[in-house]
Structure formats: structure tokens, C-alpha cells
N, C-alpha and C positions, 0 to 999 in steps of 0.2 A: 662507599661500599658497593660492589657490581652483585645484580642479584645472576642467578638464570641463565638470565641472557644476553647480558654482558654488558646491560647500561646503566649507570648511576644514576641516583634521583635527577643530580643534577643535569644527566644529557638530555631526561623526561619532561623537564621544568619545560619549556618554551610550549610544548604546546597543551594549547587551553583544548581537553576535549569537549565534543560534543555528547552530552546527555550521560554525561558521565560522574561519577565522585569524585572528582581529579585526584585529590588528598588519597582517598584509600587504595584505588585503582594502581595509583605509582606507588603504593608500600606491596601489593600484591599483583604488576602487570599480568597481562592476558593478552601476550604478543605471540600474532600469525607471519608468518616469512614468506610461504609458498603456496599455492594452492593447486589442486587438477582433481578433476573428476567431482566424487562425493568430498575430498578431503581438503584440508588444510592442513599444513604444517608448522608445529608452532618455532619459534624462534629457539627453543632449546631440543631441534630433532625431532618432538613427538607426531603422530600423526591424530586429528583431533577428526573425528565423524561432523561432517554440517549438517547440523538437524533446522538451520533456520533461514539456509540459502544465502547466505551472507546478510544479508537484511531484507528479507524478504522478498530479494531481487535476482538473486543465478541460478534461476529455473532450469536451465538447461548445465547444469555443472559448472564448474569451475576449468580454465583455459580448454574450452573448446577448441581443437585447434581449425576447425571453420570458422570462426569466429577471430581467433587471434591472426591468422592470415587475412582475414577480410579489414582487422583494422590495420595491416602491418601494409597492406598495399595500396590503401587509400592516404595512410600517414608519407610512403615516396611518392604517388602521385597526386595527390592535393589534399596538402595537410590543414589551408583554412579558406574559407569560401564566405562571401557576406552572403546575405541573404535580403537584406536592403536594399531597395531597388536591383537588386543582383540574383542569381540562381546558378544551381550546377544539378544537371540531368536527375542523381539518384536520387535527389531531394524528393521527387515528382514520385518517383518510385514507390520509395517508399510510402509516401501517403496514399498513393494508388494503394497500395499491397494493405495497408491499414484500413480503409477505408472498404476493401473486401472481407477482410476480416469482420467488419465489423456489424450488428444486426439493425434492421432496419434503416432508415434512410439517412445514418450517420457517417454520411459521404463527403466533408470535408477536416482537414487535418491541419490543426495547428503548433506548431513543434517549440517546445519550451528546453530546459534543461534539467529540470527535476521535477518530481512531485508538488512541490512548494511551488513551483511557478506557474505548472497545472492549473494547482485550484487557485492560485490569483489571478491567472490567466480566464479560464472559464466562469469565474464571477466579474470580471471584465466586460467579458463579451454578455452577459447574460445583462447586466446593465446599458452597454450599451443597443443591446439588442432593444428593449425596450422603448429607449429615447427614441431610436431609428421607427418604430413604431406610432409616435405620438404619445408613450406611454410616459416621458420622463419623472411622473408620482411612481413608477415604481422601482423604487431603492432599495427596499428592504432586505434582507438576504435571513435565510432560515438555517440553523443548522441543527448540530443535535447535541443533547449532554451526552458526554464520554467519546465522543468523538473525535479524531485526530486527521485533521485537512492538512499538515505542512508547517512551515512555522513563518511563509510570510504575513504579513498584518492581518490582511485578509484571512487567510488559512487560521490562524490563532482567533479570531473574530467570531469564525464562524464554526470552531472547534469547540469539544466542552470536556476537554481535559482541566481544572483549577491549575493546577501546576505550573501549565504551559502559559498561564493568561497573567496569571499574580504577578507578577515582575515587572509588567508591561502595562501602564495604567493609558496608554492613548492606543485603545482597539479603535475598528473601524466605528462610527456610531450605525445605530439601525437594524442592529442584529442582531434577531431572538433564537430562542434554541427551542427543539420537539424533548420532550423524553423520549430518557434511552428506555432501550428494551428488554436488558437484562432483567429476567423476572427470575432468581434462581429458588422461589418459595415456589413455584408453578414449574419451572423447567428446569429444576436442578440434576443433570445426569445424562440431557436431551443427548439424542443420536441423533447428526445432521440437524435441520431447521426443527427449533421448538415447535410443541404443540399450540401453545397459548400467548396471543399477545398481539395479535394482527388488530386489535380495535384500539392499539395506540399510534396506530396513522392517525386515527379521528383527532388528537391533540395538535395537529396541521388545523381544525377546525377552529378549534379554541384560538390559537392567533391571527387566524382569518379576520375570526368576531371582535378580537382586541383590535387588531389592527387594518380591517379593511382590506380585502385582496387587490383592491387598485395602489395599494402602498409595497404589493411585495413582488418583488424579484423574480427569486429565485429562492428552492430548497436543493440543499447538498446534503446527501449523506453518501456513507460507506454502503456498498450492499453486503458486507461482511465485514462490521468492526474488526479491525487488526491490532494496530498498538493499545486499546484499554484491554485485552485479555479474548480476542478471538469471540467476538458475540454476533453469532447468525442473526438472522431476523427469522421472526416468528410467520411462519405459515399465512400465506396471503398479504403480511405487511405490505409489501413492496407492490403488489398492485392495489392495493387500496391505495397505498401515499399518491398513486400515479392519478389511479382517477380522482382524487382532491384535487392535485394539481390541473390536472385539465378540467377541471369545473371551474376554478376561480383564474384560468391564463397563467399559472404560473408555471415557470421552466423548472425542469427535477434533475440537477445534476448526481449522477453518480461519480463518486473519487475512486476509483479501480487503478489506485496505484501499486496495489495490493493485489488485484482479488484476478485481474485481467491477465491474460499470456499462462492460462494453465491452472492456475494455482486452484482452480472448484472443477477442473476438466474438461474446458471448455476457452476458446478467446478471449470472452467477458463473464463475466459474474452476468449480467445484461442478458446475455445470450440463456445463458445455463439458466436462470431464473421465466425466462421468457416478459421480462420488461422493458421495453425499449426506451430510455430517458431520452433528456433534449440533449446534453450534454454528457460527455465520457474524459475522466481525467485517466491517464497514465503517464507511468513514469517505472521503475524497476524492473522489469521484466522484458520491455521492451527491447533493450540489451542484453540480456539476463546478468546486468551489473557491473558488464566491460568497459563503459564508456558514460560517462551522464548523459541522458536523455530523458526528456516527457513531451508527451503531448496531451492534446486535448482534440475531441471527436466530435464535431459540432454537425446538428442533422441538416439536412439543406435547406428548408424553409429558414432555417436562422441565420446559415450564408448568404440567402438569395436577400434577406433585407438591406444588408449593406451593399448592393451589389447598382447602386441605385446613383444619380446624379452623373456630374461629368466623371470621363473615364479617369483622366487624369488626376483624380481625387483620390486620395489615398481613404479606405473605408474606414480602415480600425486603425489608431496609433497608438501601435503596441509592438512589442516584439523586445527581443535579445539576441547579443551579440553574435551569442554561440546556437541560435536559433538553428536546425537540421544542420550541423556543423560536422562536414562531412566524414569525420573519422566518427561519430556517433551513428551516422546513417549509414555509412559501412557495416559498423555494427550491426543496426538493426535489421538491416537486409539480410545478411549472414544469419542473425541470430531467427529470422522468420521462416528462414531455409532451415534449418536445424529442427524446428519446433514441428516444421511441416513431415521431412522425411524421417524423422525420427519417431517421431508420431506421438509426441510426449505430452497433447495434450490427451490423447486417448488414455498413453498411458498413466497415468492420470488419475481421469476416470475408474480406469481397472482398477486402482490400488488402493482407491477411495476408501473403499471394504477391511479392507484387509489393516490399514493403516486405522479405521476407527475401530475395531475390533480390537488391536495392540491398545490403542493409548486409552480405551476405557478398560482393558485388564487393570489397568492401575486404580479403579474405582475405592478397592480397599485398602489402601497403599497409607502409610503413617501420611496425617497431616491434609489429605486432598480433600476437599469440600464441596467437588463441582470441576467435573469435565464436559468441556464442548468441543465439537467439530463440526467440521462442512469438510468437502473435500483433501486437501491434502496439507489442511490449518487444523491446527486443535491448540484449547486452552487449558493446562491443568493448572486449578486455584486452587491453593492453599490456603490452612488455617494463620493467619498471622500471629506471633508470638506478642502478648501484651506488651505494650506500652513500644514496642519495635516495631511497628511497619515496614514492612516490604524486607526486614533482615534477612529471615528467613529465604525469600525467593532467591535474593542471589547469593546466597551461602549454597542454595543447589545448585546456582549457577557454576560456581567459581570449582565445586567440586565434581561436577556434572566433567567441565573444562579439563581438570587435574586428570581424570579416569579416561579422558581421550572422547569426550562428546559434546560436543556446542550447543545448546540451545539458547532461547532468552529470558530475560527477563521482567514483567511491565507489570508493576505494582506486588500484587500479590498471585500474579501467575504465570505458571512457566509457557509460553508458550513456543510453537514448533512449527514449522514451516517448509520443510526440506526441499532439495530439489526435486526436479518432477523424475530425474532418470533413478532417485533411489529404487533396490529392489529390497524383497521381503526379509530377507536377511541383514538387510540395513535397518530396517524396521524395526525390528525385533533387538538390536544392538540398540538404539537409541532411546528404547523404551525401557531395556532390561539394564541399562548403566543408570537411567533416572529412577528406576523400583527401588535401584541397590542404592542409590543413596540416599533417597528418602529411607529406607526402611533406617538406616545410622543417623539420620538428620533429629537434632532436638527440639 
């Protein structure tokens, strides 16, 4: 039987998706055909509002057409380039152009092809950085509960999603996790960065004292959890965690797969907070979704170590195939021009206001237990329905979907992410289709 949009179970069967319900998902598909601008199209005509950027990743909208020209003329004139022992000019460029963006002295650029290989990449180099040092005792790597790095080993290791880790019983060894910060009996309802919670950096102390700082690495976190439900950090976190780290030598990676190219109004989460880490991951936005691409932002002191012996000594053995592979770096070139003239992280910034003012009108809204934002991220949580977890969230999904609005879904809340060029009347549409169905939701 064809539902919609005109595929049978059976033409759906082959592929396994990702992070998905497979089983329920194909009895009730959630198929997009087209996309431009603010919108998608779903596969049966409709026009659906993107309130989540596609994944968190088309900051700058959907078919840019600077952007689709920029991959369309590097696709006829050099559609694949190694990077091994080899280079092609805009490679250079681009991490030039990154490397201005970026704050403080995080002046070299290592180009990966996703998020995932981001932060495998950047706890890579962050071990290897220390060997190069004399430091080889230190292995350890630090992450945080509820945390989402990616889903290589590493990434999963050093994540503190349960979900993500159960399945997979050979994680990296060596890796403890900080509490998370979500306090929502202190900050439940917070506007932007909570009030209370900044002296759970100090719990960086407590594995210190377990484990000796000549044993640890590196610490990675988000500086704005994304996928466990949009959780800012509490009011001075982020530089307390910094000065732990540089009291005890250890490297503080930030994962701004998420948070970097706009999304808090600014280039970096980094920037906007005024922290300068060792390490910077990216990945989605850098494109804004056109093409896979990540990098990693490494500060020069930590370039300049491997920078050392004969020349013809290769430093780090690392990399991938599709490493600045040059229909991505088109991309991102395009997409850096786009962001600049169009001024979309400013605007942004502007909207910041305007955008947390709509999504906490929903404060009294059936079912919400706890709204957060930062910038142009907000999380609305829900009451879960017993003995059902997480039903509820995408039952608003799927009907959020039906009424012509995309949001997401992750765990017990909905959260929202839009591109950066929505305007206030996009706002107001994406908040006022999630009132109306919460207010019907059981």
C-alpha cells in the first residue's frame, strides 16, 4: 500500500536510518523533496517552516544560490583534490578566512568531514600534543554527563548521553565525565545563561584529586549543550573550567559543532562568552549544511609543538580522504561570504530578544516544565507521560510536522534552532503552531 507520498513500506525497507525508530517512522514517513529559503517541501506538496536548520546546520537558509553556484563551479572545475602530500590553493583560503574568524590565537585549521571526526580529531591531536611535550602520562580525556561529541569512539567515550554508549561496550578506556549542569530546581524558566551553577566547574577538581593532573589530557565540553535539550552554562562556568584547566596543564576543548557560525550571534560560542579554549571543533554550519565539512581550530602553541625534528617528517598521522575536499571548501568559502555580507550573525544577535521572548510566552502552555535559551537555541521540556518516555515529544513533533512546522525532538524536549535569516513573523509562526498543539496534545 503507497501512503502520501508514493512509496511502499517495501521501497523504505533498505535503508537503516539514523537515530531514528525505523519500524514507526515508515508506518508514519516525514518525507522533505525540496528546500529554499526558510522552507522545505514536503514530499506530498506541503510547504513545512524550518524551525531547526535542518540539523542544526543551514544557518544561512536553505539553496543559497551563492552558495549552490559556488559548489556548482568548483564541482566542473575540480571536483576532487587529495590533500596528502598534495593541496589546491582554496584549501589555504579557507583556513586563512577561519582562522580570522576565530578569537584569540586559534590560528591553525584542521579540516575533517563532520562533527564526529571533529572531536576524534581534536582529542587526537590533544594526546598527541602532550607526548610531543614529554607529557606521554597524559591520556586521560574528560568529558561531561549529557553530553553529545559525535558518535566516533572517541566522541561516544567522552559523551554522556546512556543511550549513545549502551550498545557499544569497547569505549575508549581512560575517560571520566564533569557533571552536567542542568539544575532545573535553581534554574528552571532561566532567560539566557542561568543564574546558579558556575561552582560545578570545581567537580574538574574532584578528578583532578582522583586522578592526578599529570594523567589528564584534555576536557571537552559543549559551551551550549545541543542535543540533550539546549542547556546553557551557568554564569561564569566556562571560565572557571578554564582557569582549572590552566592550573593543572590541561587542554579545554570546546565542541561548537553547534554553537559556532552564528547560532549565539557571534562566530564562536568562544567569542560570545569571551573564553578562549586550546581547541575549537566545527562542523554544520560551516557550510550551512551544503556539503559535509568539519574542522578543528587548533591555537599555535599547540601547532608550534609538532612543528619540530626533520622537515620531511610528517607531524601528526592523521587526516581523511575527503579532508578540505574541494567542493566543501567552495562551500565554505561561499557560505563565509554570505554570513559576512548578509550580516547574519549580527542579525542574530538582534533577534536573540525577540526570539526568547516568543518561546517563553509558552511558559504556561499545557505539559512544559522548563524553557531555556541562549541565542537563537531554545529548549521547551515537557512533562513525560508515565510509564512512556519521550512519546509525548515526538507526538508534537510529528504533529508540529503535519500543521506545516519542523522542529525537534531529544528526549523529553522540543527543541529549536532556526536559521539565522528567520524574521519576526517566522517567529511568531513557529511558536504559535507549537502553542496550538500543545494546547490539543494529551
Amino acid at each position: 500500500m503507497r501512503n502520501e507520498t508514493g512509496l511502499t513500506a517495501a521501497d523504505m525497507e533498505s535503508f537503516w536510518m539514523p537515530f531514528t525508530a525505523n519500524r514507526r517512522f515508515k508506518q508514519r514517513p516525514r518525507l522533505l523533496s525540496k528546500a529554499a529559503g526558510m522552507y522545505y517541501e514536503s514530499a506530498d506538496g506541503r510547504r513545512i517552516l524550518d524551525g531547526v536548520a535542518g540539523l542544526w546546520c543551514c544557518n544561512a537558509g536553505h539553496g543559497h544560490p551563492r552558495i549552490v553556484e559556488a559548489i556548482g563551479q568548483s564541482a566542473a572545475a575540480l571536483d576532487y583534490a587529495p590533500t596528502f602530500q598534495m593541496g589546491h590553493p582554496r584549501a589555504y583560503e579557507l583556513a586563512d578566512r577561519l582562522a580570522a574568524l576565530a578569537p584569540g590565537d586559534l590560528d591553525h585549521v584542521f579540516f575533517t568531514c563532520s562533527g564526529s571526526e571533529s572531536v576524534d580529531t581534536a582529542l587526537k591531536i590533544a594526546l598527541a600534543y602532550h607526548r610531543q611535550r614529554g607529557e606521554a602520562g597524559r591520556t586521560r580525556l574528560i568529558g561531561r554527563e549529557r553530553a553529545y561529541h559525535g558518535v566516533g569512539f572517541g566522541g561516544i567515550s567522552v559523551g554522556g548521553i546512556a543511550a549513545n554508549r549502551k550498545q557499544f561496550a569497547a569505549l575508549l578506556p581512560g575517560c571520566d565525565h564533569l557533571r552536567h549542569t542542568h539544575d532545573p530546581v535553581r534554574n528552571a524558566f532561566s532567560r539566557g545563561l542561568p543564574a546558579h551553577g558556575a561552582e560545578l566547574a570545581d567537580d574538574l577538581e574532584r578528578l583532578v584529586a582522583l586522578h592526578d593532573a599529570s594523567t589528564i589530557a584534555a576536557v571537552i565540553v559543549e559551551p551550549v549543550s545541543g542535543s540533550t535539550g539546549v542547556l546553557p552554562p551557568p554564569k561564569g562556568y566556562l571560565e572557571r573550567l578554564r582557569a582549572i584547566c590552566d592550573r593543572h596543564g590541561i587542554l579545554l576543548i570546546f565542541d561548537e559543532v553547534i554553537t559556532a557560525f552564528g547560532r549565539l550571534g557571534g562566530a564562536f560560542a568562544a567569542a560570545v562568552f569571551g573564553v578562549v579554549p586550546d581547541l575549537i571543533t566545527t562542523a554544520k554550519g560551516l557550510t550551512s549544511g551544503s556539503v559535509p565539512m568539519g574542522a578543528v581550530l587548533v591555537r599555535k602553541g599547540i601547532y608550534e609543538a609538532f612543528m619540530h625534528g626533520p622537515e620531511q617528517s610528517i607531524e601528526l598521522f592523521h587526516g581523511y580522504t575527503y579532508s578540505a575536499h574541494p567542493l566543501a571548501v567552495a562551500a565554505g568559502i561561499a557560505t563565509l561570504d554570505v554570513y559576512r555580507d548578509e550580516r547574519l550573525f549580527e542579525r542574530a544577535a538582534e533577534l536573540a530578544l525577540y526570539f526568547e521572548n516568543a518561546v517563553h510566552s509558552l511558559a504556561t502552555a499545557p505539559h512544559v516544565v522548563d524553557i531555556r535559551n541562549c541565542g537563537l537555541m531554545a529548549g521547551i521540556e515537557l512533562e513525560p507521560r508515565p510509564g512512556q518516555p519521550t512519546v509525548r515529544a515526538m507526538e508534537v513533533l510529528q504533529r508540529c510536522f503535519e500543521a506545516g512546522v519542523l522542529i525537534r525532538a531529544t528526549g523529553e524536549t522540543l527543541a529549536l534552532s532556526p536559521p539565522l535569516i528567520i524574521a519576526e513573523r517566522d517567529i511568531d509562526t513557529l511558536v504559535g503552531v507549537i502553542a496550538e498543539v500543545l494546547a490539543t496534545t494529551a
